[in-house]
SEFI-942036 format. One record per residue (C-alpha): chain; x, y, z. Coordinates in nm, 2 decimals, padded with zeros to 4 digits. Last residue first. Example, Ala and Ser with C-alpha at 12.3 -4.5 7.8 and 13.67 -1.06 7.14 Angstrom:
<recs>
@ch->A, u->01.37, v->-00.11, w->00.71
@ch->A, u->01.23, v->-00.45, w->00.78
</recs>
This chain:
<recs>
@ch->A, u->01.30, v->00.27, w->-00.64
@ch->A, u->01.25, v->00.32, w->-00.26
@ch->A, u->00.92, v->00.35, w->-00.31
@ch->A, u->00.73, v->00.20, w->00.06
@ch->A, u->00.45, v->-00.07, w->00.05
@ch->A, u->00.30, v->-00.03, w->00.39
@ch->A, u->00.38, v->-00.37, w->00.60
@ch->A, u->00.08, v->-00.58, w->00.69
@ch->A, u->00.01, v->-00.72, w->01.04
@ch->A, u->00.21, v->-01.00, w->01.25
@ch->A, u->-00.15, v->-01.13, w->01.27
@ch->A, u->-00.23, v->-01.23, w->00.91
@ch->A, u->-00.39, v->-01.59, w->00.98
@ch->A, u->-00.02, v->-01.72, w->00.80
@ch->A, u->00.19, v->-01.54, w->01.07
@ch->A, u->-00.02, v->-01.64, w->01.37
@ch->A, u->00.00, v->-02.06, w->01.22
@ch->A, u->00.38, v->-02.02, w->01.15
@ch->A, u->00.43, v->-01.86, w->01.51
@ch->A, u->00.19, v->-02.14, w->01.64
@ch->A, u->00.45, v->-02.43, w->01.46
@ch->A, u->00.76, v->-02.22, w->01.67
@ch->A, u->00.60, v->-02.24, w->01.94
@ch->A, u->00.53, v->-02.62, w->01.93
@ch->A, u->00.91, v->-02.70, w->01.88
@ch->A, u->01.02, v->-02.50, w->02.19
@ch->A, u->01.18, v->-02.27, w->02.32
@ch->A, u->01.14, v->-01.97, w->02.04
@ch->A, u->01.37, v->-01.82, w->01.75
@ch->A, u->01.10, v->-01.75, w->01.45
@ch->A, u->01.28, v->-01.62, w->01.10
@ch->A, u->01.41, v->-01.96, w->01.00
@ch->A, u->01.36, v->-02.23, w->01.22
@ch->A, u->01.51, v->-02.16, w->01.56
@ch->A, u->01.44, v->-02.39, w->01.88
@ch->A, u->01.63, v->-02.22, w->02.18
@ch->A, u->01.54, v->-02.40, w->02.48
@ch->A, u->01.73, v->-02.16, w->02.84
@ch->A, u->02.00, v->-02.08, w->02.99
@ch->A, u->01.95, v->-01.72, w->02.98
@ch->A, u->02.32, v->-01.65, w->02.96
@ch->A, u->02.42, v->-01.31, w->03.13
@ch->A, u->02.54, v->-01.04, w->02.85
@ch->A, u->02.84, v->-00.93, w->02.66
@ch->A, u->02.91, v->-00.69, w->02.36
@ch->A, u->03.19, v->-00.63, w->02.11
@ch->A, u->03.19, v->-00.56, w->01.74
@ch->A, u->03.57, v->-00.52, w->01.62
@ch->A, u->03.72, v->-00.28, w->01.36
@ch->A, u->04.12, v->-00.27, w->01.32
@ch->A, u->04.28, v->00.02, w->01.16
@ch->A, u->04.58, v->-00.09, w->00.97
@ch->A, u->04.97, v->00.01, w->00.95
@ch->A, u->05.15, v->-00.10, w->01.22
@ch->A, u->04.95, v->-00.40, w->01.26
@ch->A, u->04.97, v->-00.46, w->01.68
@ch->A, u->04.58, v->-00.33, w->01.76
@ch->A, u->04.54, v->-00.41, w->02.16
@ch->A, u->04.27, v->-00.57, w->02.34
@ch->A, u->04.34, v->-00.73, w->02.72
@ch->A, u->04.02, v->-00.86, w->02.88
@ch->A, u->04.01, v->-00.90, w->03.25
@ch->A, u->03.75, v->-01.08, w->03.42
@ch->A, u->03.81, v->-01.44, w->03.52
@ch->A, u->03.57, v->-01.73, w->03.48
@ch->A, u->03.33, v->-01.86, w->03.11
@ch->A, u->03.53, v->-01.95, w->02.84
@ch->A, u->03.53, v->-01.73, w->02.54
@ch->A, u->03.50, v->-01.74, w->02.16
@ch->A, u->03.66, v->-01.52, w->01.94
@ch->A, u->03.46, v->-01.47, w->01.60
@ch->A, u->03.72, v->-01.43, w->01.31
@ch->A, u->03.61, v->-01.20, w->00.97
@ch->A, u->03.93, v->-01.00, w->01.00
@ch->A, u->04.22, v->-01.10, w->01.21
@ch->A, u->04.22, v->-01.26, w->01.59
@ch->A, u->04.61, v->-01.33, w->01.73
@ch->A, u->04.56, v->-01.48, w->02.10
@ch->A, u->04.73, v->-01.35, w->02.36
@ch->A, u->04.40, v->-01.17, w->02.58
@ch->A, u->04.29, v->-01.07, w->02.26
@ch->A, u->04.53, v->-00.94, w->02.00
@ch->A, u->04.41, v->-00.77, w->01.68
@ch->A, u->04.35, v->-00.77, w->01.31
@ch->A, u->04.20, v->-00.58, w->01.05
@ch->A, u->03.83, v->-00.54, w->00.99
@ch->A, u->03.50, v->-00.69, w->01.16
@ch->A, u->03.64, v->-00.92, w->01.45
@ch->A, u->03.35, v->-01.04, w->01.64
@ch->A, u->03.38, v->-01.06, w->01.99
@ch->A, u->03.06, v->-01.15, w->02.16
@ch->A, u->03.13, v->-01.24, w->02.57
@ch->A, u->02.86, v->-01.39, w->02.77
@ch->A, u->02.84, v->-01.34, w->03.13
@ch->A, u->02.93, v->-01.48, w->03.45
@ch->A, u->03.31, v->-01.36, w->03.47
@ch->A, u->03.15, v->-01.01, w->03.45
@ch->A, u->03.39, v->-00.82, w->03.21
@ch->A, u->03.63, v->-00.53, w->03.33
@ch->A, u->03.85, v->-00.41, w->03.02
@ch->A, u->04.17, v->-00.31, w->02.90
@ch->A, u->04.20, v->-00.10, w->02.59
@ch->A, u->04.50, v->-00.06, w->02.35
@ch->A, u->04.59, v->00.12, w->02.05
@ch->A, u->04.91, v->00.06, w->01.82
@ch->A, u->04.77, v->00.08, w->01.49
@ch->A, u->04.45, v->00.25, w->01.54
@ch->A, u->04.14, v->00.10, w->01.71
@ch->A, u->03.77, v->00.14, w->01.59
@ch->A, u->03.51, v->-00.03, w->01.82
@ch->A, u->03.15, v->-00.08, w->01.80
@ch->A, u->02.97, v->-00.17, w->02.15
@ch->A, u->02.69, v->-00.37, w->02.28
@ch->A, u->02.60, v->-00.43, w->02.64
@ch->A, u->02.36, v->-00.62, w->02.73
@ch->A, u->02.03, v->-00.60, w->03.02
@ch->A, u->02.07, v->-00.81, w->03.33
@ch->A, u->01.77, v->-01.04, w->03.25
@ch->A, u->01.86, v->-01.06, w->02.85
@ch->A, u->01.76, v->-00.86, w->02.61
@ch->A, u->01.42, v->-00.73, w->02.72
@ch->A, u->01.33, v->-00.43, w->02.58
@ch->A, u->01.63, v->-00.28, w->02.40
@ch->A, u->01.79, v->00.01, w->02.53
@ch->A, u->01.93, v->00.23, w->02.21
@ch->A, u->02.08, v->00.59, w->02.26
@ch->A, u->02.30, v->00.56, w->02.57
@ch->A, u->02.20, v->00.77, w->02.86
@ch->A, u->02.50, v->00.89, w->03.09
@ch->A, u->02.38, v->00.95, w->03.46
@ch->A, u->02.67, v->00.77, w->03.60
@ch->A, u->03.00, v->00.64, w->03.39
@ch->A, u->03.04, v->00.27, w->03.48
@ch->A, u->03.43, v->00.20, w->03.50
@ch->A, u->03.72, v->00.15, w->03.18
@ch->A, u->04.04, v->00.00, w->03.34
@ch->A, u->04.27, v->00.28, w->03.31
@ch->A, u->04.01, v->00.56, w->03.39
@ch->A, u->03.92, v->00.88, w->03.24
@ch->A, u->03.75, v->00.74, w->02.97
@ch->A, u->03.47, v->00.62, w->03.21
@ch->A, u->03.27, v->00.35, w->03.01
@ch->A, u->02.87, v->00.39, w->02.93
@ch->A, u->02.70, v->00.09, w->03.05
@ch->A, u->02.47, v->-00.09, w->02.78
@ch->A, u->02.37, v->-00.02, w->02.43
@ch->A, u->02.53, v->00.14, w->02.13
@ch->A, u->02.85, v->00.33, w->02.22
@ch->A, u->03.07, v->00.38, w->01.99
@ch->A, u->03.42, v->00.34, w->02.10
@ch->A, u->03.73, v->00.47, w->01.98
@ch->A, u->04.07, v->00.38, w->02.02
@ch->A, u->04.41, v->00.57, w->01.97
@ch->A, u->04.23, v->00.86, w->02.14
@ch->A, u->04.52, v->00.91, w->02.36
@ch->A, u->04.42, v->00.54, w->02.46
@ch->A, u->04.06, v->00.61, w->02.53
@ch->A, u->03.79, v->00.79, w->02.37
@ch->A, u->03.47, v->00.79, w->02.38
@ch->A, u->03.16, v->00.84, w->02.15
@ch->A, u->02.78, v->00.90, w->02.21
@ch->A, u->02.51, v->00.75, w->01.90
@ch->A, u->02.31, v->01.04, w->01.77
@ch->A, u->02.60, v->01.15, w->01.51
@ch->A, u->02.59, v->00.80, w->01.34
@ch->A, u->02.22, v->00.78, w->01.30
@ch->A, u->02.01, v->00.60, w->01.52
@ch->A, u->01.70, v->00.38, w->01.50
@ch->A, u->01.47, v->00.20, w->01.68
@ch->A, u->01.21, v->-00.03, w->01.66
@ch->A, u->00.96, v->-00.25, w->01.90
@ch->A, u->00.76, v->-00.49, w->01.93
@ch->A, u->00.55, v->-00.60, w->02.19
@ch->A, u->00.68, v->-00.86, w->02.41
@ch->A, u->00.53, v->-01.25, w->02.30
@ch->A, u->00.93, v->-01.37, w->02.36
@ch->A, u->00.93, v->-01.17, w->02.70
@ch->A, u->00.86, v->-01.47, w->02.98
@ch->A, u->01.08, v->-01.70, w->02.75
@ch->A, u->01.39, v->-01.48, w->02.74
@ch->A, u->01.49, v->-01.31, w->02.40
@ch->A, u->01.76, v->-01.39, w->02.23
@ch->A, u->01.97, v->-01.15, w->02.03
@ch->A, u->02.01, v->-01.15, w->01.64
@ch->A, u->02.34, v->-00.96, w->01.51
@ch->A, u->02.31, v->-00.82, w->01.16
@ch->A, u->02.64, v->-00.68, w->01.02
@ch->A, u->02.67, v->-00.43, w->00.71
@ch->A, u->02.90, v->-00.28, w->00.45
@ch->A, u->02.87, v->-00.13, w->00.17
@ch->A, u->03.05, v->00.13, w->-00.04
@ch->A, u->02.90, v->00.32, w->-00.32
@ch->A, u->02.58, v->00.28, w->-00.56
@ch->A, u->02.46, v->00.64, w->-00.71
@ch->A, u->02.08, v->00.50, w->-00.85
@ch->A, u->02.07, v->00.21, w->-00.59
@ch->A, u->02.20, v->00.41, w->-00.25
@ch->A, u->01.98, v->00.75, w->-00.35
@ch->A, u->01.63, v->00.55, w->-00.38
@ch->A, u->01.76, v->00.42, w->-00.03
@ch->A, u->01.89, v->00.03, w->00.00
@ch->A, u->01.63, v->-00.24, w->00.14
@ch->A, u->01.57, v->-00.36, w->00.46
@ch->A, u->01.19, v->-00.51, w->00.55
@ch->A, u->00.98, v->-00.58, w->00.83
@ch->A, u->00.72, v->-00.82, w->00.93
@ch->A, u->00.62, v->-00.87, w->01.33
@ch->A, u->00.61, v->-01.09, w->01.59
@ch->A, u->00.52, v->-01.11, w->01.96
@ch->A, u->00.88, v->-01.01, w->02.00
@ch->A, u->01.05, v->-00.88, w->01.69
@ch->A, u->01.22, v->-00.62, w->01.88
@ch->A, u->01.42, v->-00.42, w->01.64
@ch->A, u->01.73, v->-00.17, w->01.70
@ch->A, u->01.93, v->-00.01, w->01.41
@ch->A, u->02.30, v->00.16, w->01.41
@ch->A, u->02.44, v->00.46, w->01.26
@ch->A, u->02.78, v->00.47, w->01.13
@ch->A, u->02.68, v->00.50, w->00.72
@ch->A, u->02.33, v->00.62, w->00.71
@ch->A, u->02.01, v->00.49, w->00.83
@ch->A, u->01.70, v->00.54, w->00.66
@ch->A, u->01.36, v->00.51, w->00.89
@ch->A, u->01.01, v->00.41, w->00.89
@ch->A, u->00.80, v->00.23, w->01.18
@ch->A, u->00.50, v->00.16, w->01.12
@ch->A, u->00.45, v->-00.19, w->01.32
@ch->A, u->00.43, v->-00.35, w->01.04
@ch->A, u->00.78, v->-00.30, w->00.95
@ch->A, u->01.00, v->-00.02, w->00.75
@ch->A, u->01.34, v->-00.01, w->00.72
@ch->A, u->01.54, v->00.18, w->00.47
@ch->A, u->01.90, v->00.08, w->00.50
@ch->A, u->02.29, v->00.27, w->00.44
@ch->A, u->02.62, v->00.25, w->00.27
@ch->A, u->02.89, v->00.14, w->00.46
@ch->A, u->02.96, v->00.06, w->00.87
@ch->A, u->02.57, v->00.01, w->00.92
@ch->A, u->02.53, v->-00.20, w->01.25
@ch->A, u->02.20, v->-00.39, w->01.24
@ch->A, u->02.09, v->-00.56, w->01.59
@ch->A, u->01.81, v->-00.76, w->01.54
@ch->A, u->01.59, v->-00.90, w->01.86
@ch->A, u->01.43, v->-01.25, w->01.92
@ch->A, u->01.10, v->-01.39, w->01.96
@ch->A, u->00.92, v->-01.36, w->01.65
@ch->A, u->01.02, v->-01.27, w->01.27
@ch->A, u->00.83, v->-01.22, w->00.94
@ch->A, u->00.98, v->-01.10, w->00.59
@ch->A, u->00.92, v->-00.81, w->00.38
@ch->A, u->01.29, v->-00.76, w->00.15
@ch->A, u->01.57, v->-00.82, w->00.26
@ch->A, u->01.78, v->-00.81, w->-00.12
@ch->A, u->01.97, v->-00.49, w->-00.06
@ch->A, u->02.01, v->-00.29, w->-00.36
@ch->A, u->01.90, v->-00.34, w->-00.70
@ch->A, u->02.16, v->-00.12, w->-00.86
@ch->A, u->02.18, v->00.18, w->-01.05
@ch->A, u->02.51, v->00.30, w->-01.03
@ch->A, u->02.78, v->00.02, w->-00.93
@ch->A, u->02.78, v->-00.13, w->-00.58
@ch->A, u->03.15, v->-00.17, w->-00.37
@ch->A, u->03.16, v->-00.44, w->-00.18
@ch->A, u->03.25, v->-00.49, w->00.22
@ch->A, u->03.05, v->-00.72, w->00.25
@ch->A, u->02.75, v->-00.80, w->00.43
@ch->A, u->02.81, v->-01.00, w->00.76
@ch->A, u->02.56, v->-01.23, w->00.92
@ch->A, u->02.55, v->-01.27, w->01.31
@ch->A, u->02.31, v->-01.50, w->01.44
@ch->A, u->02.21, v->-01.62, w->01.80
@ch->A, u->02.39, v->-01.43, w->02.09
@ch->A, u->02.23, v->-01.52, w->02.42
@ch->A, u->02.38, v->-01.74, w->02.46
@ch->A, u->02.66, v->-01.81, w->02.23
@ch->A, u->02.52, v->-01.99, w->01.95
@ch->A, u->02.60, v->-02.29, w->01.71
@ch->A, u->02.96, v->-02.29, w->01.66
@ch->A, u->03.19, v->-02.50, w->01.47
@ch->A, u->02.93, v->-02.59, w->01.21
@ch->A, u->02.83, v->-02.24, w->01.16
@ch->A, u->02.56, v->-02.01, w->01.35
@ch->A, u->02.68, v->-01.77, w->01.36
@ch->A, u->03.00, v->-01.63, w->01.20
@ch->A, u->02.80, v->-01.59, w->00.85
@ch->A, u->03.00, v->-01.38, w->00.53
@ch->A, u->02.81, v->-01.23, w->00.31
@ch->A, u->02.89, v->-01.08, w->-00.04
@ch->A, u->02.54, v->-00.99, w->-00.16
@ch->A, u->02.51, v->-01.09, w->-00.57
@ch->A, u->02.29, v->-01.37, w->-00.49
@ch->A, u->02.26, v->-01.39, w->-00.09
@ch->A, u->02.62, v->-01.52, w->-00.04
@ch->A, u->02.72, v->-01.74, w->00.28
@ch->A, u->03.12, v->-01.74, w->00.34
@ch->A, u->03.22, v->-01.89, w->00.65
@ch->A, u->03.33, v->-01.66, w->00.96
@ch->A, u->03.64, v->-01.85, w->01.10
@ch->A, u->03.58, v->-01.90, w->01.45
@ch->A, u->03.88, v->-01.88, w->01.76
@ch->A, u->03.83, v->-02.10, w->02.02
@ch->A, u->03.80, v->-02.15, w->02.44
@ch->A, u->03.98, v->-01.82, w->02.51
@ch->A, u->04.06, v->-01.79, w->02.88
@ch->A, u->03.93, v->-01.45, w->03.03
@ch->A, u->04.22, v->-01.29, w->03.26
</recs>
């Protein structure tokens, strides 16, 4: 069984009237190779005619985003021309690579009827050989994204990148000639699996986890237990590295319990980050500053979402 080295509290990070709460990086925690940044957006509740998510157009190089939209929705749009509004359950994709500007704002319909929102961004490495990649954007809307169930159907698993599990099985097993929706370029060298879980009171999963790679456990609503160990809402569980098995189960008799998981092989490798540009080293990250100031991360299409 996977040893748990600590449990993170997620800190609290507003962006003006955005609740947000960061589990990476914080002072406890740095990164989890190759798992940089994970910022999460409420929940909150927006009144009629609201401004909306703040990201406006912004650069980035070198890494990936991972946007999982559990409330409310996002208009992207980048310089690559790529356009899309995802909707509540649906996930985005975005290789930055070589660099490129994007932004996320709420839809016309999100600011003038307000709702629910909630939102994580996850940021991926990329390795050296693929950090100048060119970029690249997806995204998927809740009903695009395969489901299974396991546990009775006590737990549910979105499937957002990765191996596809076999819910016929005890101990969940690679499914063959199942595409999932969203393969990223160049993750990490043996690709990464990403997942979005729902588990109702009671539900348990069991899980096969190469004792080499990187586990991400992020704790999104309720609570569960890990391999022993109690995780509630907003907690990041941190791993050691050996041993396979993971043990998840939902005891709350009452609440639903959301959790983000993935894992991938380290890349064991520099990670210099300085705000939007995650390279190797100190130089790189000067040139990216220098490419995005000449104008060649391109120009993003002014888009109404007013």
């Amino acid at each position: 069984m996977r040893s748990i080295k600590q449990i993170h509290r997620a800190v609290t990070s507003p962006i003006g009237d955005l609740i947000t709460f960061r589990a990476l990086p914080t002072a406890a925690v740095d990164y989890l190779d190759p798992f940089l940044f994970l910022n999460h957006h409420g929940p909150q509740v927006y009144k009629p005619n609201n401004r909306g998510l703040p990201f406006g157009p912004h650069p980035h190089r070198g890494m990936e985003t991972v946007t999982f939209i559990l409330d409310g929705d996002i208009t992207h749009y980048d310089s690559g021309g790529h356009e899309s509004v995802i909707n509540a359950g649906g996930v985005q994709w975005m290789t930055a690579g070589r660099g490129l500007i994007h932004a996320e704002v709420s839809s016309r319909d999100f600011k003038r009827d307000g709702g629910p929102l909630e939102i994580l961004q996850l940021w991926v490495n990329l390795p050296a050989k693929r950090k100048m990649t060119s970029p690249w954007y997806e995204g998927k809307q809740k009903e695009e994204i395969p489901e299974e169930l396991y546990d009775n159907g006590k737990v549910r698993i979105q499937l957002v990148s990765g191996p596809v599990l076999e819910p016929e099985t005890s101990m969940p097993a690679l499914k063959e000639n199942v595409e999932v929706p969203l393969q990223p370029a160049f993750a990490s060298p043996g690709g990464i699996t990403l997942q979005t879980w729902w588990m109702k009171p009671g539900g348990k999963l069991e899980l096969d986890v190469p004792e080499t790679h990187t586990i991400f456990f992020y704790v999104v609503r309720g609570g569960v237990n890990v391999n022993g160990a109690e995780a509630s809402a907003r907690h990041l569980v941190e791993f050691n590295y050996g041993g396979r098995d993971l043990v998840v189960s939902n005891p709350d008799g009452e609440t639903e319990a959301v959790v983000i998981f993935g894992h991938a092989e380290p890349l064991h490798e520099p990670v210099v980050s300085q705000g939007p540009f995650v390279m190797n080293t100190d130089e790189e990250i000067r040139q990216a500053y220098l490419d995005y100031q000449a104008g060649a991360f391109g120009d993003v299409p002014l888009i109404d979402s007013d």
